[in-house]
PQR file with spaces between the fields and no chain letter, atoms N, CA, C, O and H, PARSE charges and radii, in Angstrom:
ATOM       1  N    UNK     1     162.582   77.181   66.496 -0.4000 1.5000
ATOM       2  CA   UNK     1     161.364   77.963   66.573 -0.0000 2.0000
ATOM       3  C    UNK     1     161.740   79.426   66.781  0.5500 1.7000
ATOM       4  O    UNK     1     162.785   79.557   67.418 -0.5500 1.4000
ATOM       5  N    UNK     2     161.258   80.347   66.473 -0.4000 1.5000
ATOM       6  CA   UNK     2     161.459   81.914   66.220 -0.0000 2.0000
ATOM       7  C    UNK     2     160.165   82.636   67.200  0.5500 1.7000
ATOM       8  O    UNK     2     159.046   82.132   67.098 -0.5500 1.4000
ATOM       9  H    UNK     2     160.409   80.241   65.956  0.4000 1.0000
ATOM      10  N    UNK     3     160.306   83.449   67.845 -0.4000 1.5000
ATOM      11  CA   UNK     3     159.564   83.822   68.670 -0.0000 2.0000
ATOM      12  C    UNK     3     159.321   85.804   68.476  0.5500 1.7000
ATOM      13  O    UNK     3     160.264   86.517   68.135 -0.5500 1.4000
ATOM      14  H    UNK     3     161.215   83.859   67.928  0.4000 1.0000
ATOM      15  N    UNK     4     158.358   86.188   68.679 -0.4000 1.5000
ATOM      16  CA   UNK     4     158.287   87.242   68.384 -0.0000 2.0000
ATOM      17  C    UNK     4     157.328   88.469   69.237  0.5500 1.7000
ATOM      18  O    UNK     4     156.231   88.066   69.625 -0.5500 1.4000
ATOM      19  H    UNK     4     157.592   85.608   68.956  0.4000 1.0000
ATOM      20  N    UNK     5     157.602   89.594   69.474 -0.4000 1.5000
ATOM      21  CA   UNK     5     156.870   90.392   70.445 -0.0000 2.0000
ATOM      22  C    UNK     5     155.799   91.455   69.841  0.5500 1.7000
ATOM      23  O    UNK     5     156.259   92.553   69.529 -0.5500 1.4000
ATOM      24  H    UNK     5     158.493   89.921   69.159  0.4000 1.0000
ATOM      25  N    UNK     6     154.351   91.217   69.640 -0.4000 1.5000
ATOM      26  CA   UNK     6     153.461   92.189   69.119 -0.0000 2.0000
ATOM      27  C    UNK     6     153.101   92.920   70.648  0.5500 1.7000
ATOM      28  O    UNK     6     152.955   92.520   71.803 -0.5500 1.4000
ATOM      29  H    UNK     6     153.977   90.324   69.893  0.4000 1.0000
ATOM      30  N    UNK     7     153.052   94.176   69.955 -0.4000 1.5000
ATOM      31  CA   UNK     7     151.871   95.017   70.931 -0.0000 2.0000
ATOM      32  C    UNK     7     150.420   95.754   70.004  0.5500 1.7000
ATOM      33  O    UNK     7     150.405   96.568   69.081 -0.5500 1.4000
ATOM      34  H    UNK     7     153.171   94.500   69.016  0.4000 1.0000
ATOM      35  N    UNK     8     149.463   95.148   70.630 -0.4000 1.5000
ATOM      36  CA   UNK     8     148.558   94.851   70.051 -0.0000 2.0000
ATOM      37  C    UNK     8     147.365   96.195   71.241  0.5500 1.7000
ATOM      38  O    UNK     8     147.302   96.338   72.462 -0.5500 1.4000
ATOM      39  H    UNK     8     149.475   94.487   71.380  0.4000 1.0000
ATOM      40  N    UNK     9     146.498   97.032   69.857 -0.4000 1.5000
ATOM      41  CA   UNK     9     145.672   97.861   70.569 -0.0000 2.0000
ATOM      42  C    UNK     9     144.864   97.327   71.932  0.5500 1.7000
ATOM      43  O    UNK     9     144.618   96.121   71.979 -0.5500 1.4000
ATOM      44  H    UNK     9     146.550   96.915   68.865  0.4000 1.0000
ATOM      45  N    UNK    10     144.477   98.103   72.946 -0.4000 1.5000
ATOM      46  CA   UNK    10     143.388   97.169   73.410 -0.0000 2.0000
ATOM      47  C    UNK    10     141.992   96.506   72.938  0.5500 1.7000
ATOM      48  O    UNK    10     141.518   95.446   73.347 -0.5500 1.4000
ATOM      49  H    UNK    10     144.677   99.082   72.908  0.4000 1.0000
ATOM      50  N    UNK    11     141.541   97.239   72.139 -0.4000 1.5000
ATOM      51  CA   UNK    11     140.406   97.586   71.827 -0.0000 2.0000
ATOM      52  C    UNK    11     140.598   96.571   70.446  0.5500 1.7000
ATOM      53  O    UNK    11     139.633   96.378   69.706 -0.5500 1.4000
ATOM      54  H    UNK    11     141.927   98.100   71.807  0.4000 1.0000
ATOM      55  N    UNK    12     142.015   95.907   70.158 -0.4000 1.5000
ATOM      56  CA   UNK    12     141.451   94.621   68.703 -0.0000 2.0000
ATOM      57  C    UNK    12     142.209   93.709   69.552  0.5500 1.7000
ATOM      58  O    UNK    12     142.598   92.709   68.949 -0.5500 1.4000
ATOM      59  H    UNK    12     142.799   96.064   70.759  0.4000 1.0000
ATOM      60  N    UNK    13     142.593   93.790   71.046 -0.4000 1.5000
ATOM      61  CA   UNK    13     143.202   92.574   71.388 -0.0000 2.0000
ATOM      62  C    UNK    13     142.685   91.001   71.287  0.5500 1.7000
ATOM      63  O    UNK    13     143.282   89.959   71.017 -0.5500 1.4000
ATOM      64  H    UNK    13     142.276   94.603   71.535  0.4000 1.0000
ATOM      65  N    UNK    14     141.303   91.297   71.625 -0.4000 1.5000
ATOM      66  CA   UNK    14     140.371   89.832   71.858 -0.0000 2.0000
ATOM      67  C    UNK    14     140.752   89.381   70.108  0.5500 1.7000
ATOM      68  O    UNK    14     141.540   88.480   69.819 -0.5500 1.4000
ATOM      69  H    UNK    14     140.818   92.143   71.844  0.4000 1.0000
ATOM      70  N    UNK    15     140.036   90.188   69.138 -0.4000 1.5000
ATOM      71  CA   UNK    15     140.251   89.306   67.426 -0.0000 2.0000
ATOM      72  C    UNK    15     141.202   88.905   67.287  0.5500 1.7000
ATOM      73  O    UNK    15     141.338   87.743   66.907 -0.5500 1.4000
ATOM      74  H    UNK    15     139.396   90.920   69.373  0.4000 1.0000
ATOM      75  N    UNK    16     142.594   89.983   67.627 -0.4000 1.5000
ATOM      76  CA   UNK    16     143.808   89.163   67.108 -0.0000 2.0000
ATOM      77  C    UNK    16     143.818   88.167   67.713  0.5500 1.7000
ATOM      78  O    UNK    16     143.870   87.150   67.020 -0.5500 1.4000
ATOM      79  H    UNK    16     142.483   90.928   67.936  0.4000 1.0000
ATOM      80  N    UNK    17     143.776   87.987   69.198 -0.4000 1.5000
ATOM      81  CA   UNK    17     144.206   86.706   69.866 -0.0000 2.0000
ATOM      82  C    UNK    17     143.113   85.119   69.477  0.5500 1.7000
ATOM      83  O    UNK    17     143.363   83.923   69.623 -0.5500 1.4000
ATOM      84  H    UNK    17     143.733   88.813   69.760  0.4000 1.0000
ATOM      85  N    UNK    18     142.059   85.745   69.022 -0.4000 1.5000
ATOM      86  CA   UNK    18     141.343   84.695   68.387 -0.0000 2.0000
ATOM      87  C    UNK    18     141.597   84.315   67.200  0.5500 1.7000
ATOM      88  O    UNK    18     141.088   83.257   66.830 -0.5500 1.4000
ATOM      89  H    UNK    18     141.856   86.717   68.903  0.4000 1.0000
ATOM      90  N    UNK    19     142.285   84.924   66.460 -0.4000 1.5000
ATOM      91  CA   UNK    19     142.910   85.121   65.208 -0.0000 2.0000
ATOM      92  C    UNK    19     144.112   84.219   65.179  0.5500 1.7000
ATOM      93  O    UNK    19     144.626   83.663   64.209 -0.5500 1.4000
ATOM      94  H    UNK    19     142.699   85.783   66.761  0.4000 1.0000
ATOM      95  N    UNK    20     144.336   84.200   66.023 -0.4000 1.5000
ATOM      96  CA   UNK    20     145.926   83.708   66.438 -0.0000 2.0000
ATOM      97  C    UNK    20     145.546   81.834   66.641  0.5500 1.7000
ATOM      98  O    UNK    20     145.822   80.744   66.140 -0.5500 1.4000
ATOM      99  H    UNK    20     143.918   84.651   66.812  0.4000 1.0000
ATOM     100  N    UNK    21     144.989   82.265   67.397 -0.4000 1.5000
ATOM     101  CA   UNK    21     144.323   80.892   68.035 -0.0000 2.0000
ATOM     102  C    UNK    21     144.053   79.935   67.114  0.5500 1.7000
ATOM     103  O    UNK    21     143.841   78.790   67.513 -0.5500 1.4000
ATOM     104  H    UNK    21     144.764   83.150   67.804  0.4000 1.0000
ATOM     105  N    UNK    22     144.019   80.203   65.893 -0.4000 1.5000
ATOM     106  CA   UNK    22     143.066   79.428   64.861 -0.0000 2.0000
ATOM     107  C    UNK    22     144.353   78.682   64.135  0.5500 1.7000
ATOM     108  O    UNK    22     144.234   77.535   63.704 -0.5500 1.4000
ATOM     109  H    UNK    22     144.191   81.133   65.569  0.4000 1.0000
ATOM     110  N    UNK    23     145.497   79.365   64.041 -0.4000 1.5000
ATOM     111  CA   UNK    23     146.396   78.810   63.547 -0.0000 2.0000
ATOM     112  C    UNK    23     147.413   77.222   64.294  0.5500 1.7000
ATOM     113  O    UNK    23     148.030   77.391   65.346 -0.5500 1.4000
ATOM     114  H    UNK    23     145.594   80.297   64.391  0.4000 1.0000
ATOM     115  N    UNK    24     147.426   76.432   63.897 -0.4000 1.5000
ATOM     116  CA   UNK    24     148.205   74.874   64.729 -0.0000 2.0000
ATOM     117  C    UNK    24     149.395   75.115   64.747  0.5500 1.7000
ATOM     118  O    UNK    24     150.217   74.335   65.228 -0.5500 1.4000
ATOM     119  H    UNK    24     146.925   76.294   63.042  0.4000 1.0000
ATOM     120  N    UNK    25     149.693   76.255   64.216 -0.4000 1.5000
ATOM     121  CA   UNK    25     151.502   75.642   64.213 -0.0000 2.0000
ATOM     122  C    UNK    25     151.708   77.350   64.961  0.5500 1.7000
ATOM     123  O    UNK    25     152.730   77.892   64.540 -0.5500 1.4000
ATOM     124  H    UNK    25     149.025   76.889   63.825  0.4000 1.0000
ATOM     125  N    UNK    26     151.299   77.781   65.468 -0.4000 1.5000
ATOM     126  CA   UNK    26     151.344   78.796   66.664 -0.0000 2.0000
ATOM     127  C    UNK    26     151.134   78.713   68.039  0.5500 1.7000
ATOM     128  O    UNK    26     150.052   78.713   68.626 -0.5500 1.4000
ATOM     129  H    UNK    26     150.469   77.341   65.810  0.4000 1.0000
ATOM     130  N    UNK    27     152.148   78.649   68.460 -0.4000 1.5000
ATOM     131  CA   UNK    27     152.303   78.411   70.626 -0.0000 2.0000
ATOM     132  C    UNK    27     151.921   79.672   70.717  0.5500 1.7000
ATOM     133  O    UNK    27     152.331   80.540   69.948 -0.5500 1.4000
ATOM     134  H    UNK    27     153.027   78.649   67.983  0.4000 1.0000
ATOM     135  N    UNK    28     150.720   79.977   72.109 -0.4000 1.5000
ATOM     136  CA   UNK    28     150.785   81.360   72.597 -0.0000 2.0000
ATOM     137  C    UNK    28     151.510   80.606   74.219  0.5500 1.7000
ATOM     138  O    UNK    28     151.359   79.553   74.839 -0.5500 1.4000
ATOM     139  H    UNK    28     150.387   79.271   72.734  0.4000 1.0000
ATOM     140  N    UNK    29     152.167   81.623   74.344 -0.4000 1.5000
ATOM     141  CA   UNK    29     152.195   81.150   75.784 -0.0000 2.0000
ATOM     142  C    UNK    29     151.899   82.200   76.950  0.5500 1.7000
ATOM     143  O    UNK    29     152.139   83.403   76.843 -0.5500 1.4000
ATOM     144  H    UNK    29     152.289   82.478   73.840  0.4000 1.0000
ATOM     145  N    UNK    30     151.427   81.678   77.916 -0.4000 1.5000
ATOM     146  CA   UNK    30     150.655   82.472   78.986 -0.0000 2.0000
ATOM     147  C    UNK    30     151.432   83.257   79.202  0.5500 1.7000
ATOM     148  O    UNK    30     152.638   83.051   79.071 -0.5500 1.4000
ATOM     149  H    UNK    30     151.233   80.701   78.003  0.4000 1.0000
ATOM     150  N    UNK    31     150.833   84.544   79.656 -0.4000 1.5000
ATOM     151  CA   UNK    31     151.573   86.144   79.921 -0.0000 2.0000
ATOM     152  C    UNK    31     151.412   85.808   81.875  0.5500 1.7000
ATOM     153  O    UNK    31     150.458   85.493   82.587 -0.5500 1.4000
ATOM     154  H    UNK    31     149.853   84.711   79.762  0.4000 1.0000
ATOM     155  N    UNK    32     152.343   85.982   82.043 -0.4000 1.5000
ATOM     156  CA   UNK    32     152.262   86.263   83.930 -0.0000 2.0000
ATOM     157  C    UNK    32     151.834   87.335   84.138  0.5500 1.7000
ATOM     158  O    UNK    32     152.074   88.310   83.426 -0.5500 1.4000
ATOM     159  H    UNK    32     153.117   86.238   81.465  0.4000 1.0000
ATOM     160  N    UNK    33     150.913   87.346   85.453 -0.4000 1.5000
ATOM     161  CA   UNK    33     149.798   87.863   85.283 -0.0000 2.0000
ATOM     162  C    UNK    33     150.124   88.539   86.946  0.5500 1.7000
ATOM     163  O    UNK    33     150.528   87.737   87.788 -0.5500 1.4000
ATOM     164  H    UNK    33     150.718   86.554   86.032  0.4000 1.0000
ATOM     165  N    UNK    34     149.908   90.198   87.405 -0.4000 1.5000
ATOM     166  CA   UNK    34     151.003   90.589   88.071 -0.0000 2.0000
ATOM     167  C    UNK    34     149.557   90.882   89.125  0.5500 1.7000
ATOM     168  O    UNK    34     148.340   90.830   88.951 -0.5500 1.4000
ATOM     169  H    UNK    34     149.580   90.849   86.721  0.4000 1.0000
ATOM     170  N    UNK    35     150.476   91.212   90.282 -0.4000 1.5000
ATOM     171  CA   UNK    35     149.227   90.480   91.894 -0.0000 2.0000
ATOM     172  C    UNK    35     149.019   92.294   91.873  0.5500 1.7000
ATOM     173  O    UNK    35     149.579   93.098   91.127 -0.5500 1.4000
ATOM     174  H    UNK    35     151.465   91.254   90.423  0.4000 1.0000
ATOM     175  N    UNK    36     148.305   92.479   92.653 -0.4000 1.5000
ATOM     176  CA   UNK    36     147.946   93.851   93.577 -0.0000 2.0000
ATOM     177  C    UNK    36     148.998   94.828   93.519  0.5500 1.7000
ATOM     178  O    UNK    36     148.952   95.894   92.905 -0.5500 1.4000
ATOM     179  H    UNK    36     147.851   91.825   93.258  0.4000 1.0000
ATOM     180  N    UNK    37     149.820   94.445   94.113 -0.4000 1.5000
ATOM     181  CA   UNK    37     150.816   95.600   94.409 -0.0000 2.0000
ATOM     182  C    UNK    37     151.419   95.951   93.717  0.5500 1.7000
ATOM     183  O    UNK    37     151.937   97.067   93.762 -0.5500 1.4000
ATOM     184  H    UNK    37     149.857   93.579   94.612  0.4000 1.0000
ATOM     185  N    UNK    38     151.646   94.716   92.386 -0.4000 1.5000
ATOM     186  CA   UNK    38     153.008   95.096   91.443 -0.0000 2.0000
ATOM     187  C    UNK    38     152.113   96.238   90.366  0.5500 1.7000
ATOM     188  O    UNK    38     152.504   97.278   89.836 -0.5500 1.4000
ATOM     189  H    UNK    38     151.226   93.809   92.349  0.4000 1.0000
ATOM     190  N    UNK    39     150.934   95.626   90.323 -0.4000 1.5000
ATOM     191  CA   UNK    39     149.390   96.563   89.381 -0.0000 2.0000
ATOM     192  C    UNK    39     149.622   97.954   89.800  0.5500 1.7000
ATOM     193  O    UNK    39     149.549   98.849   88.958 -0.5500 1.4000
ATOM     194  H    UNK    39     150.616   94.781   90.754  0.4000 1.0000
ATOM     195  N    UNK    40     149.935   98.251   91.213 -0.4000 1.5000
ATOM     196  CA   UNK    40     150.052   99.816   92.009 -0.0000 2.0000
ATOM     197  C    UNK    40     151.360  100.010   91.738  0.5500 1.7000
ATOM     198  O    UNK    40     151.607  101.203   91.563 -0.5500 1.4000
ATOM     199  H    UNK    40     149.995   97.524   91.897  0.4000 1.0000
ATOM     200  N    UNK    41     152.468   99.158   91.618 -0.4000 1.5000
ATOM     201  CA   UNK    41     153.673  100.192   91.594 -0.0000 2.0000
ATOM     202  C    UNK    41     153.615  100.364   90.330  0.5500 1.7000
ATOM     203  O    UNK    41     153.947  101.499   89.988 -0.5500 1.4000
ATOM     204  H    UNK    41     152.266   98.188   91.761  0.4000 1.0000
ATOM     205  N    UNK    42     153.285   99.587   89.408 -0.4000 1.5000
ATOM     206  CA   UNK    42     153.256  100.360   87.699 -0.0000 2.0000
ATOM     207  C    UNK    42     152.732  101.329   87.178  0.5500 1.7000
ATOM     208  O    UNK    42     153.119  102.053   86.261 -0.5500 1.4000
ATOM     209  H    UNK    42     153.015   98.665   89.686  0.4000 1.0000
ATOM     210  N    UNK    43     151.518  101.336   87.990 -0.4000 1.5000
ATOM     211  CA   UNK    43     150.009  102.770   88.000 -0.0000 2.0000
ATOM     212  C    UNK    43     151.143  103.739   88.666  0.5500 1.7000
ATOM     213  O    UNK    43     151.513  104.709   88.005 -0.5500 1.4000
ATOM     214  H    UNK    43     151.203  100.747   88.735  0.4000 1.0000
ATOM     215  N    UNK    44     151.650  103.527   89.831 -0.4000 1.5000
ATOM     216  CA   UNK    44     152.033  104.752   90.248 -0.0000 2.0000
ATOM     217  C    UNK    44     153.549  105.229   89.261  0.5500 1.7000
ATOM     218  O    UNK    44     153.970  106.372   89.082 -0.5500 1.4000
ATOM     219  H    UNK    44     151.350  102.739   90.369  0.4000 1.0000
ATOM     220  N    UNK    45     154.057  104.088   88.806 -0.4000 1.5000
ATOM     221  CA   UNK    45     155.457  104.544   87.813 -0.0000 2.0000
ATOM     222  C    UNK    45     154.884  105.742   86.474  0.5500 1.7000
ATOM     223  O    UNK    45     155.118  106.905   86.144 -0.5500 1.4000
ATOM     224  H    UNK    45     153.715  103.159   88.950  0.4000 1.0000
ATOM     225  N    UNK    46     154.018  104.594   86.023 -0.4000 1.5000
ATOM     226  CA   UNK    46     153.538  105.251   84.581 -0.0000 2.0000
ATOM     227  C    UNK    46     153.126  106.651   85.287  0.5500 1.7000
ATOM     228  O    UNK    46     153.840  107.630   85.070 -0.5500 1.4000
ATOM     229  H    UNK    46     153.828  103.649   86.292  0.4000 1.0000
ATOM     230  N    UNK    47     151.894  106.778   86.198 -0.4000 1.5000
ATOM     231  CA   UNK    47     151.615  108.459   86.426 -0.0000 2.0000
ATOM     232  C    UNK    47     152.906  108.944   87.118  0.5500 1.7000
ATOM     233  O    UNK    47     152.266  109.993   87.179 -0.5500 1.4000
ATOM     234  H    UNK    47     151.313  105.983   86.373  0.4000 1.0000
ATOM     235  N    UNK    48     154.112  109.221   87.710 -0.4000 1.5000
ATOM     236  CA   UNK    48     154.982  109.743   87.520 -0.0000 2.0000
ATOM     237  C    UNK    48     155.603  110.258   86.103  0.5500 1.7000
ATOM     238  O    UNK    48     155.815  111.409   85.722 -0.5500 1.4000
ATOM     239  H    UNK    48     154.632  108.368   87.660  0.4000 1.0000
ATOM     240  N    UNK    49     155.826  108.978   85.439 -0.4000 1.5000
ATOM     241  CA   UNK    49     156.364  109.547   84.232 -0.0000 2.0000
ATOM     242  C    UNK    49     156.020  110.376   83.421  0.5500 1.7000
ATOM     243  O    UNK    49     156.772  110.928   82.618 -0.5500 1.4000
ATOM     244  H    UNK    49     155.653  108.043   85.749  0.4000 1.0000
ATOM     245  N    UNK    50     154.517  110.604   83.575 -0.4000 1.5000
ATOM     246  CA   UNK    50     153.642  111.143   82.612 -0.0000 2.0000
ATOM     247  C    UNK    50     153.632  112.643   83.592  0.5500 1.7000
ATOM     248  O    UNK    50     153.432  113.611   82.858 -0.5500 1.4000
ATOM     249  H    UNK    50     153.907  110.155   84.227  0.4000 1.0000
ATOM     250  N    UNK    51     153.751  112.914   84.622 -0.4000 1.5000
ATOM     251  CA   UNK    51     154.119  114.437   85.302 -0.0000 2.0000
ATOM     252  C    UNK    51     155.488  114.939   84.653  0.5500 1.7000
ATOM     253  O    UNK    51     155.578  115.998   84.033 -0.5500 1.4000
ATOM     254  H    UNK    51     153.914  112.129   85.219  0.4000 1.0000
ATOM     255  N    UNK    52     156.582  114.021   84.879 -0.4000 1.5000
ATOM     256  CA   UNK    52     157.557  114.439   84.002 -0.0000 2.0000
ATOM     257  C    UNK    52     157.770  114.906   83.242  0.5500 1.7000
ATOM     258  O    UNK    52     158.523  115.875   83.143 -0.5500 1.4000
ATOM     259  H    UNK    52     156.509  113.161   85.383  0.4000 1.0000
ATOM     260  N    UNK    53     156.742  113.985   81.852 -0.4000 1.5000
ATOM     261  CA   UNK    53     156.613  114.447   80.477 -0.0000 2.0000
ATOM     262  C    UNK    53     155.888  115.723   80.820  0.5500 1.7000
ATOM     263  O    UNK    53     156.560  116.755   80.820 -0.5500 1.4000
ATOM     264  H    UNK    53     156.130  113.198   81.932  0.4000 1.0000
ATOM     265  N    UNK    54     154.577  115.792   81.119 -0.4000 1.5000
ATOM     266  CA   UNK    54     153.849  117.343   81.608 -0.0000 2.0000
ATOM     267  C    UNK    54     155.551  118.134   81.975  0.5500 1.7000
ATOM     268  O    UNK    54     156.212  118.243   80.942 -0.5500 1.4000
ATOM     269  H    UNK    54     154.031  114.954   81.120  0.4000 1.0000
ATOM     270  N    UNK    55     155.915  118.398   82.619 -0.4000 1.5000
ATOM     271  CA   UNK    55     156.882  119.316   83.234 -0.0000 2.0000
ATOM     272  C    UNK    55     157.968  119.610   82.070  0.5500 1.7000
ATOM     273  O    UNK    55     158.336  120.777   81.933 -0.5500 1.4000
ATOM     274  H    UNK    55     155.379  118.309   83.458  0.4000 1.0000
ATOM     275  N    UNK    56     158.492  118.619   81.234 -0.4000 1.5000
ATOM     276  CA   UNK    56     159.384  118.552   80.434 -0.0000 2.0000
ATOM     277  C    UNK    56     158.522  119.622   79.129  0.5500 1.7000
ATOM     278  O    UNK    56     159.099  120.254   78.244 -0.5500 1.4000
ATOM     279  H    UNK    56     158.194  117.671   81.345  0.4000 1.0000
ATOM     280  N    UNK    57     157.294  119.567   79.329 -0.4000 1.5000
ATOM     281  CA   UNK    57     156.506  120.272   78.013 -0.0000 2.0000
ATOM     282  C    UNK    57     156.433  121.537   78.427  0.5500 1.7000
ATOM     283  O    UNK    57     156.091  122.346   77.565 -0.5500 1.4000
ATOM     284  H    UNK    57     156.826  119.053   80.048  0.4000 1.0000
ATOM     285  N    UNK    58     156.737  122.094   79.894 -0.4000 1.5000
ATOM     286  CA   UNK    58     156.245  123.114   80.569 -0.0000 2.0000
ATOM     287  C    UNK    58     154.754  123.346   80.527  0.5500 1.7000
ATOM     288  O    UNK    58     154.214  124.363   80.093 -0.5500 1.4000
ATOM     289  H    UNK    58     157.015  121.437   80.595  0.4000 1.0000
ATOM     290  N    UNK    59     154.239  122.438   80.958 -0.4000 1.5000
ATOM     291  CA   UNK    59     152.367  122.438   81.541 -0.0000 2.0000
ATOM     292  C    UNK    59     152.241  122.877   82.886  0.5500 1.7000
ATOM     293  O    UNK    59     151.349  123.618   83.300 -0.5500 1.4000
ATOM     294  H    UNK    59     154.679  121.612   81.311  0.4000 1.0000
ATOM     295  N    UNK    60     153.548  122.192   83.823 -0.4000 1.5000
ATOM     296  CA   UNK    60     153.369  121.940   85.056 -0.0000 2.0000
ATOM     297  C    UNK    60     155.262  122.590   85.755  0.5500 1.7000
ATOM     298  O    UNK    60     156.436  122.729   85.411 -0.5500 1.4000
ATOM     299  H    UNK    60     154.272  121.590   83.487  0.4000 1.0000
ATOM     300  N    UNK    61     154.441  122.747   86.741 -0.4000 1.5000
ATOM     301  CA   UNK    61     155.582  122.975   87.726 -0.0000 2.0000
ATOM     302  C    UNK    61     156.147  122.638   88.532  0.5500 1.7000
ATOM     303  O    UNK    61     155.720  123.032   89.617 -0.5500 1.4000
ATOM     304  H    UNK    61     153.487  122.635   87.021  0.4000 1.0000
ATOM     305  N    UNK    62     157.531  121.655   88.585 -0.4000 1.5000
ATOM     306  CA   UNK    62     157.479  120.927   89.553 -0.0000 2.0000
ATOM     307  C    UNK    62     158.305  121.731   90.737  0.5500 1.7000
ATOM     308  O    UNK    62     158.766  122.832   90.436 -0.5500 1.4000
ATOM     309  H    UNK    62     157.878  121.335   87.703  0.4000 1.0000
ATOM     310  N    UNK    63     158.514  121.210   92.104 -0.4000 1.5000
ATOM     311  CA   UNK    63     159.090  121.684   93.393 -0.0000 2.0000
ATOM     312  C    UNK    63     160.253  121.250   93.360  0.5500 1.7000
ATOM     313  O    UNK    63     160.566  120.171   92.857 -0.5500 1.4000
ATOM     314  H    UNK    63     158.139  120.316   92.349  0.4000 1.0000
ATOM     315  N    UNK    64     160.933  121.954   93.830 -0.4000 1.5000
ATOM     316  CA   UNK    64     162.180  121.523   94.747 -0.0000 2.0000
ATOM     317  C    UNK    64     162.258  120.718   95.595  0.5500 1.7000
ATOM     318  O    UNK    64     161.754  120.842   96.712 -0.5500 1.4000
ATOM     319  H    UNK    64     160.678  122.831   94.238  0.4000 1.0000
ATOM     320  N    UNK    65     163.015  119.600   95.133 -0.4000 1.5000
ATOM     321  CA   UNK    65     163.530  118.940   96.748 -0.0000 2.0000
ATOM     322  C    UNK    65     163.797  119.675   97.765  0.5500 1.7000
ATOM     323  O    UNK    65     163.462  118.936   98.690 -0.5500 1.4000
ATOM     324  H    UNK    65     163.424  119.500   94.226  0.4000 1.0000
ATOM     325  N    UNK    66     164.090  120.417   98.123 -0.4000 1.5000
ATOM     326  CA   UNK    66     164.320  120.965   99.040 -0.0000 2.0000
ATOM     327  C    UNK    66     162.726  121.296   99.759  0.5500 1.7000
ATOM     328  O    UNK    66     162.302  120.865  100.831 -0.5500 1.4000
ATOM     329  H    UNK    66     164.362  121.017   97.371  0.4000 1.0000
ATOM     330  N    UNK    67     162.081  122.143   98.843 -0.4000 1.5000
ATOM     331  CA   UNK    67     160.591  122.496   99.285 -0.0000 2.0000
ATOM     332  C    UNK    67     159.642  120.985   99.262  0.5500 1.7000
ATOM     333  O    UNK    67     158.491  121.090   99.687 -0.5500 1.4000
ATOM     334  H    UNK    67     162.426  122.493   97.972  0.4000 1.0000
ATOM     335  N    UNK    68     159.988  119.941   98.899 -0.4000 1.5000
ATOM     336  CA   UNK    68     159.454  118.449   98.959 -0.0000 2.0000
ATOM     337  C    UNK    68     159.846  118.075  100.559  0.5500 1.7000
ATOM     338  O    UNK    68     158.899  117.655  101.224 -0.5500 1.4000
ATOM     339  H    UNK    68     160.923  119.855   98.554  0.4000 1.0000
ATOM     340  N    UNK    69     160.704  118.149  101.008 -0.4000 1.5000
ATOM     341  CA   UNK    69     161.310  118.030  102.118 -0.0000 2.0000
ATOM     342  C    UNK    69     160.970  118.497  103.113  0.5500 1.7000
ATOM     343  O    UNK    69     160.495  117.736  103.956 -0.5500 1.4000
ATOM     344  H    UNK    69     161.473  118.491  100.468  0.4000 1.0000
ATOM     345  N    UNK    70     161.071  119.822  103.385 -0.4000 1.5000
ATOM     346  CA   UNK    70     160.648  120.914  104.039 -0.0000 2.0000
ATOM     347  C    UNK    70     159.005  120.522  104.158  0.5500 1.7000
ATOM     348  O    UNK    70     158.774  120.256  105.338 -0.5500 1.4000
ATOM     349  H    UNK    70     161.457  120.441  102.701  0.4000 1.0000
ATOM     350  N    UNK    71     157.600  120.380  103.197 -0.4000 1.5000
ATOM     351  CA   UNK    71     156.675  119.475  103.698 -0.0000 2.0000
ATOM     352  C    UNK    71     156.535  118.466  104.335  0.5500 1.7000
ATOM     353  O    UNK    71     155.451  118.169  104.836 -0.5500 1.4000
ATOM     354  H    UNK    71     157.787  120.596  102.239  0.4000 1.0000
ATOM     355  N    UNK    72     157.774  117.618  104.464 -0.4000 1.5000
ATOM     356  CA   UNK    72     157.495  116.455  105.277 -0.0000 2.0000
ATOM     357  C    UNK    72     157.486  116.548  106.823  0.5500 1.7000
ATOM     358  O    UNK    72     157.247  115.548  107.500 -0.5500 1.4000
ATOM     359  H    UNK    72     158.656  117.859  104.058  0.4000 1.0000
């Protein structure tokens, strides 16, 4: 059996997956499905990364560790 990875819009996820569904000789198998906290450390990864990218474009300005520090 051959297995394969789509990423699929949000917004046509429900058709394809009903789409999918219709076919017999296609396994979906359940996606693990992530609790509270792991939902917050990804929210908080992705918006990091995306300041980065901002900073890397020069939008934004980031601080110094040192001046990160010095606030605490």
């Amino acid at each position: 059996m051959k297995q394969i990875v789509l990423s699929i819009e949000d917004r046509k996820y429900n058709f394809f997956m009903e789409l999918i569904k219709s076919f017999s000789f296609i396994k979906i198998e359940k996606k693990n499905k992530l609790n509270a906290s792991q939902i917050a450390y990804v929210n908080g990864l992705k918006e990091a990364l995306e300041e980065v990218e901002l900073h890397e474009k020069g939008k934004t300005k980031s601080k110094l560790a040192k001046d990160f520090l010095n606030e605490l």
